[in-house]
C-alpha positions in Angstrom: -10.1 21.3 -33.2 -7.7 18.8 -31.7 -4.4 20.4 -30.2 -1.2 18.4 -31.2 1.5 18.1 -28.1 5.0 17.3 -29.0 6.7 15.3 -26.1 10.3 14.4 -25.7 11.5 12.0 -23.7 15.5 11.4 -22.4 15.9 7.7 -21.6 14.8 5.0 -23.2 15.4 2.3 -20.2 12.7 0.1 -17.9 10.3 3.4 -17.1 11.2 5.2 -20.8 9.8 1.7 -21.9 6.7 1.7 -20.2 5.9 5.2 -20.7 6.4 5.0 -24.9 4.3 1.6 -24.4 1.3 3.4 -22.9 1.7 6.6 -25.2 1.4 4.3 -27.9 -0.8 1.6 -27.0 -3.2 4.0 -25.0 -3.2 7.0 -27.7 -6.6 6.7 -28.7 -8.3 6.8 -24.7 -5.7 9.7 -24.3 -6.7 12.0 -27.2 -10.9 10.8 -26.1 -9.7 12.4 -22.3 -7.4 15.2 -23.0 -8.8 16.4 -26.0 -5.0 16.7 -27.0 -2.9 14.3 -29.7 -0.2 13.3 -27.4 2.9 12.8 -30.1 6.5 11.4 -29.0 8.8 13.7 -31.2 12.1 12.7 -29.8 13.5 9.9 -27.9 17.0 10.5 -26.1 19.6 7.4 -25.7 22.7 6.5 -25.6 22.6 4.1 -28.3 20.1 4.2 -31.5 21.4 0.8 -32.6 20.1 -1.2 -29.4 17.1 -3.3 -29.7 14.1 -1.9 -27.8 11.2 -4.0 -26.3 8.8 -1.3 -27.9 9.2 -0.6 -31.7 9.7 3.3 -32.7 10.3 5.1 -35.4 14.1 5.2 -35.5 14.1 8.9 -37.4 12.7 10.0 -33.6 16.0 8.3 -31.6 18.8 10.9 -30.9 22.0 10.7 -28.7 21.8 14.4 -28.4 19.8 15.4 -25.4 19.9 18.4 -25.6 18.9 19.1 -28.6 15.7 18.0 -27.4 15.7 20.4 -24.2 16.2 23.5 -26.7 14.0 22.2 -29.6 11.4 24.8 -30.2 8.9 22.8 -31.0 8.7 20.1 -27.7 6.7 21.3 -25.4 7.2 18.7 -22.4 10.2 16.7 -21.7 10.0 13.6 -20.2 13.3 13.2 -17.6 13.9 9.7 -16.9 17.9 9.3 -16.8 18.2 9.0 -13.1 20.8 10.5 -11.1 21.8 14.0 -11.0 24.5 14.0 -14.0 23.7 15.3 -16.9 20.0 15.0 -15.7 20.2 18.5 -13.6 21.1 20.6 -16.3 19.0 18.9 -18.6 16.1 19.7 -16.2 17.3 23.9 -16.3 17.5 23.7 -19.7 14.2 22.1 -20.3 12.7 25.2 -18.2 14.3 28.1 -18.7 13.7 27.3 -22.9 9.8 27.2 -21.7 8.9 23.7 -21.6 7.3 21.6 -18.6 9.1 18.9 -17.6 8.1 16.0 -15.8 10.4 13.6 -13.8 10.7 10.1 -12.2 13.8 11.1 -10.7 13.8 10.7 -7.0 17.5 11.9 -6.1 17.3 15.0 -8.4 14.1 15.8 -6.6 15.1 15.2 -3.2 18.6 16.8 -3.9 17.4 20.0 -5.8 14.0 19.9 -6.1 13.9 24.0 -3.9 16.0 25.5 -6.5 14.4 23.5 -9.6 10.7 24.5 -8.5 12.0 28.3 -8.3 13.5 28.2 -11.9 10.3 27.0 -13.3 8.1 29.6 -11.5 10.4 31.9 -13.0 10.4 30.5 -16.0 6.5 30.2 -15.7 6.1 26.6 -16.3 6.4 23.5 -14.0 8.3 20.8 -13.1 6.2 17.4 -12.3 7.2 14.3 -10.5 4.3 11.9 -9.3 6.6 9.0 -10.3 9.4 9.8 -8.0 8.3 7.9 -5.6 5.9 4.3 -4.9 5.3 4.2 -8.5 2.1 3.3 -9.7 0.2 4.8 -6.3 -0.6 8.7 -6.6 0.5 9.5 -3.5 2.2 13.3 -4.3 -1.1 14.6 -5.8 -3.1 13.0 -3.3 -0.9 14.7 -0.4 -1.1 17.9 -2.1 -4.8 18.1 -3.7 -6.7 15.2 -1.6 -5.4 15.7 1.8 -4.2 19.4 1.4 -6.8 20.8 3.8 -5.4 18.6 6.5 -2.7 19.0 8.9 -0.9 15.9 8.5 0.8 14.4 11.3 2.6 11.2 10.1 3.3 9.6 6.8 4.5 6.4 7.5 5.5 4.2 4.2 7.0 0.9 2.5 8.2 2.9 -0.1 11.4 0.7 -1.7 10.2 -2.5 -3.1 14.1 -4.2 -3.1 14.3 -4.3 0.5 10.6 -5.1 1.2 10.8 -8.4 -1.5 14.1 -9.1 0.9 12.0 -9.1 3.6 9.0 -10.6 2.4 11.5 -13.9 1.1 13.4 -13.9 4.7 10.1 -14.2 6.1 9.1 -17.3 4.1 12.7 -19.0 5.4 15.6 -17.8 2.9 18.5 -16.1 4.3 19.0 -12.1 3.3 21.9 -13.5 1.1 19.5 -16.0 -1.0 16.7 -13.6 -1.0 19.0 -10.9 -2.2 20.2 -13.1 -4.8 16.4 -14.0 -5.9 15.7 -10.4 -6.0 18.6 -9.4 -8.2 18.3 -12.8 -10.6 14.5 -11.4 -11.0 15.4 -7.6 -11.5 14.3 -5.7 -8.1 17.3 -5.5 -7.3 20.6 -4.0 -9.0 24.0 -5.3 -8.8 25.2 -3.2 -6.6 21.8 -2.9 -4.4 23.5 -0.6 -1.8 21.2 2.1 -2.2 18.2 -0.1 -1.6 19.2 -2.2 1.5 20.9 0.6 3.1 17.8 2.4 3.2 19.2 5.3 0.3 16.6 5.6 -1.7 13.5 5.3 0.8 15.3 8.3 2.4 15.1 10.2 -1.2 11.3 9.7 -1.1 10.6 10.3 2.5 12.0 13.6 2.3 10.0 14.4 -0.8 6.8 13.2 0.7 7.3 15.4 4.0 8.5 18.2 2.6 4.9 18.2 1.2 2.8 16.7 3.9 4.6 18.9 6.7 4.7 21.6 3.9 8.3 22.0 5.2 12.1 22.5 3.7 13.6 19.1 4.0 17.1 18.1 2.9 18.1 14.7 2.6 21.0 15.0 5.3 17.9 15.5 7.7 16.6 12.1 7.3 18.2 9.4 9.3 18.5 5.8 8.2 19.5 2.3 8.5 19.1 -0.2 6.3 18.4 -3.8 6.0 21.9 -5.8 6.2 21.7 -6.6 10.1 18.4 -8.1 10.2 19.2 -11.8 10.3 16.7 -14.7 9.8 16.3 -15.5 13.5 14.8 -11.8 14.1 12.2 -12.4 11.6 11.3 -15.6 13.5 11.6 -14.0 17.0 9.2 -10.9 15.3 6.7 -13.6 14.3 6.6 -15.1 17.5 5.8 -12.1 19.5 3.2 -11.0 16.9 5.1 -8.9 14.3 6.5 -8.6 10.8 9.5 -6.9 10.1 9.5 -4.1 7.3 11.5 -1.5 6.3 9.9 1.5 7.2 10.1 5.3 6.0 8.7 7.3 8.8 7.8 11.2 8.5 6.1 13.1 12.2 4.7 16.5 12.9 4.5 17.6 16.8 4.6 21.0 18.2 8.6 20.5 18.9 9.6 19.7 15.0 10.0 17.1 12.4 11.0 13.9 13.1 12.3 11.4 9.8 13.2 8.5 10.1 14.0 5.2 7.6 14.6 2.2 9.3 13.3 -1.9 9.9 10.6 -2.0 12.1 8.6 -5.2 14.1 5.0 -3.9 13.1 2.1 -5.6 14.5 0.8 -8.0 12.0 -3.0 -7.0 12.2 -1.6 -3.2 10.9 -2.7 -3.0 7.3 1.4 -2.2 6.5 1.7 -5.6 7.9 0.4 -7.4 4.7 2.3 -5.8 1.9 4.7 -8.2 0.8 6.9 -8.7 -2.4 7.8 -5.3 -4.2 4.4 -3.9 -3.3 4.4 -0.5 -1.8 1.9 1.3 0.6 1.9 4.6 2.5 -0.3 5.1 5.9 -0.8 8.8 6.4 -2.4 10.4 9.5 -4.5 14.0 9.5 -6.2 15.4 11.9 -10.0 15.2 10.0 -8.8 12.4 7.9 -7.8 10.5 10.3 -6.0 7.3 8.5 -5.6 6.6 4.9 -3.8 4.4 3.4 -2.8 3.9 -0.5 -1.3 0.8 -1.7 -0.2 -0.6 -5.1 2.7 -1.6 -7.2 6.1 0.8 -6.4 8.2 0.6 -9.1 7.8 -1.2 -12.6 8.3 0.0 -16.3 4.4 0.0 -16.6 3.6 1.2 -13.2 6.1 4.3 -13.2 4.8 4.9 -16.5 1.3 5.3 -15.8 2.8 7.9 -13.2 4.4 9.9 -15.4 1.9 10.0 -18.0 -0.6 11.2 -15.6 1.6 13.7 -14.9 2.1 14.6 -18.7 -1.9 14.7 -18.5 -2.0 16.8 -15.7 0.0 19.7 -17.7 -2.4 18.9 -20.8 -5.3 19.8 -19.1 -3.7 23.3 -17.7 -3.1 24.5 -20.7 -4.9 27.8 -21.9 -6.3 28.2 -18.3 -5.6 31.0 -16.6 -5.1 29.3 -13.2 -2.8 29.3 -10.2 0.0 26.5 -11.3 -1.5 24.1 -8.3 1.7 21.6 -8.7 4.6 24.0 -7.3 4.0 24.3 -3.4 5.1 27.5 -3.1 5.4 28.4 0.8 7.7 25.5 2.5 7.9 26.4 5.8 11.6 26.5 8.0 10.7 24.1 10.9 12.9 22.6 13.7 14.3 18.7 12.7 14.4 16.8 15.9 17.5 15.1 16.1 17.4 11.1 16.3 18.8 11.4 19.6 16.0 13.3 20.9 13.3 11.4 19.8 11.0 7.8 21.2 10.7 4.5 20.4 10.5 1.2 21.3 13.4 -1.2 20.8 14.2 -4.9 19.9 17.7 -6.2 21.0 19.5 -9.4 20.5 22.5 -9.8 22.1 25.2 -12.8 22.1 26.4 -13.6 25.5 28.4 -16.2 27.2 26.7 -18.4 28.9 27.9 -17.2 32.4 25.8 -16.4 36.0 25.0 -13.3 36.7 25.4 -11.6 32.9 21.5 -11.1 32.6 21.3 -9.0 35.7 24.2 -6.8 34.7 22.6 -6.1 31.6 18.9 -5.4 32.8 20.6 -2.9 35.6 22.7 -0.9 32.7 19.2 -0.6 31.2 17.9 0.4 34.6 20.7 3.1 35.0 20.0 4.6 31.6 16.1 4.9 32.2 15.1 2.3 30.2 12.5 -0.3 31.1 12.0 -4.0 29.7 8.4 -5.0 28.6 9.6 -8.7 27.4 12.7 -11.0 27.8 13.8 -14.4 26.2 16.8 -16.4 26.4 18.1 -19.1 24.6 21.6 -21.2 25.0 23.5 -21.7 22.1 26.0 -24.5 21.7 29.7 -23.7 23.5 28.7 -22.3 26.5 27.3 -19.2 24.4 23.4 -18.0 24.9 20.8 -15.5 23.1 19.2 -12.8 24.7 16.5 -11.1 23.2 14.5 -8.5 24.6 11.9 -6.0 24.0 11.8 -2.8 25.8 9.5 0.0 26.5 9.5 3.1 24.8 12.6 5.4 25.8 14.7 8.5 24.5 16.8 6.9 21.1 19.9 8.8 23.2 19.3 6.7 26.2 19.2 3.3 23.9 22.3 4.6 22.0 24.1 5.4 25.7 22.8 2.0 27.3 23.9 -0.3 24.2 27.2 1.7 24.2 27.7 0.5 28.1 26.4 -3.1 27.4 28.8 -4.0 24.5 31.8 -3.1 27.1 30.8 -6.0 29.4 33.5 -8.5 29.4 30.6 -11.9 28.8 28.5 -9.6 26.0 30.1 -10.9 22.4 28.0 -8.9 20.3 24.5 -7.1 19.6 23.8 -8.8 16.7 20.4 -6.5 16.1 18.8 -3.3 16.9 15.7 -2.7 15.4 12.5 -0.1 16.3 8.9 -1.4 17.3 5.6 -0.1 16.7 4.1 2.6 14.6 
């Protein structure tokens, strides 16, 4: 006998849109799979007179959300508001009245995921969230099914499309302004796209993903970051001239001393695989120690994407139900390990400096290096027009403290007008 499943789903926006398309569209494959008649009972939004792209039955729209959280007969709520208000106690309510919820929100999750995976083992039900982060590509169930018997030591990722589309169009010749511009007039980007470019959101999705690779308690504050805004045209073409591309990288290690995490542009060498994932695509590169390197690629965001995600999640619940298994979606045991501050931590630098064009500036720089133990694998300069010149450079790999210190000295010499960019090398 086929089982009937009443889902409810709050938000009606890009991802609600894809996810109704594909219960709809899809129903008949679903039922042949699950076994289970996947129904939509109630649709939460904020307006039941707007014009959606997919047609519903209007008697299932509500502006009540939480009627849907407490209705007795739902049994999985879809979350897919965004943010943390009202979506948080929407979330509690959903689970302490019994139901499983899944989510594609990546701030709730990253915020308050600890105390919102306790309340459902309470509550003895589970809170899902595949979509959260790169979309389309299954990277949470792979990390905690596929690769769980590894002992992961990186997870490396383009994980926010915005800024890699930014990148991708600077790359091809267009300033960040015009390829901001494109990327907003085409919808990757949002009017205010501060959370994207200042590297925000990748930081709510690397500490999800290393809180489960490194199996670790990870708050957002750990994660440092710097966005996009200071990479500049001319270090794209100084990148491609040495042999790199520049991307915006989420980075996540595991070493004996702690946890390093890290968002932040990067030159990458343009034979890595990350290399060749341009426009809004997303990828994440993940190191183990018997998988060695994996990497999972597709589209990151997306109404159709995101909702593929979250209806595999939906399926996922489906198929649990009856069995009298260990909930495998909850990792129960995250770990209290050491953060390694920035400070304390390697890497390899890019610099470009603006100088005046005067004798003897380039040797003052270069010794401040020397004096804060850093060492210069490549140098270039290049005069600018009144009397000015450009001075990029490429060092080796060093303590971030020692950069921070040496950079800190070098903008105090009298003939250095500015640093115009900072940016990380190398995997």
């Amino acid at each position: 006998m086929t089982r009937s499943v009443q889902v409810g789903v709050l938000g009606f926006g890009s991802v609600g849109t894809g996810v109704i398309k594909l219960l709809k569209q899809n129903h008949a494959q679903l039922l042949r799979r699950s076994g289970v008649d996947l129904k939509i009972a109630a649709i939460a939004v904020r307006n039941k007179r707007k014009d959606r792209a997919v047609r519903v039955n209007p008697k299932i729209l509500t502006e009540d959300p939480f009627g849907i959280v407490k209705d007795p007969r739902i049994d999985i709520v879809i979350e897919l508001l965004g943010g943390i208000h009202p979506a948080k106690r929407l979330v509690e309510e959903a689970l302490k009245n019994g139901k499983y919820v899944v989510t594609a929100n990546k701030e709730l999750i990253a915020k308050h995921g600890y105390a919102l995976f306790s309340l459902a083992r309470r509550c003895g039900v589970d809170l899902y969230y595949e979509a959260s982060v790169a979309g389309g590509i299954p990277i949470i169930r792979t990390l905690k099914v596929g690769f769980a018997p590894n002992r992961i030591t990186d997870v490396v990722g383009i994980i926010n499309g915005t800024t890699n589309f930014i990148l991708s169009a600077m790359d091809q010749g267009r300033s960040y302004a015009e390829a901001l511009a494109e990327a907003q007039a085409r919808g990757f980007a949002e009017a205010d796209p501060r959370d994207d470019v200042d590297g925000v959101d990748a930081a709510y999705k690397l500490a999800i993903l290393a809180s489960i690779a490194f199996q670790a308690k990870v708050r957002v504050e750990d994660v440092y970051r710097q966005g996009i805004r200071q990479v500049d045209p001319i270090d794209i073409e100084f990148a491609r001239t040495l042999g790199y591309t520049v991307k915006l990288l989420a980075r996540g290690s595991q070493t004996a001393q702690g946890i390093s995490l890290k968002v932040h542009p990067t030159l990458i060498e343009r034979t890595h695989p990350l290399a060749n994932v341009s426009g809004v695509f997303n990828a994440v590169f993940i190191r183990g120690d018997f998988i060695g390197d994996a990497m999972l690629y597709g589209q990151g965001a997306g109404s159709e994407p995101t909702g593929a995600a979250v209806v595999s999640d939906v399926l996922d619940i489906v198929y649990s139900f009856g069995q009298n298994v260990t909930r495998r979606n909850l990792v129960t045991e995250y770990r209290h390990v050491r953060m390694l501050p920035r400070a304390t931590t390697t890497a390899q630098f890019y610099a470009r400096f603006e100088l005046r064009d005067r004798p003897g500036v380039l040797a003052r720089i270069t010794h401040l290096l020397g004096r804060h133990h850093i060492s210069v694998e490549s140098i270039e300069q290049k005069l600018l027009p009144r009397q000015r010149a450009m001075l990029v450079l490429i060092t080796h790999r060093t303590l971030e403290r020692h950069m921070d210190q040496a950079l800190l000295a070098i903008r105090r010499l009298p003939d250095v007008q500015a640093c115009r960019a900072c940016l990380r090398v190398g995997l």
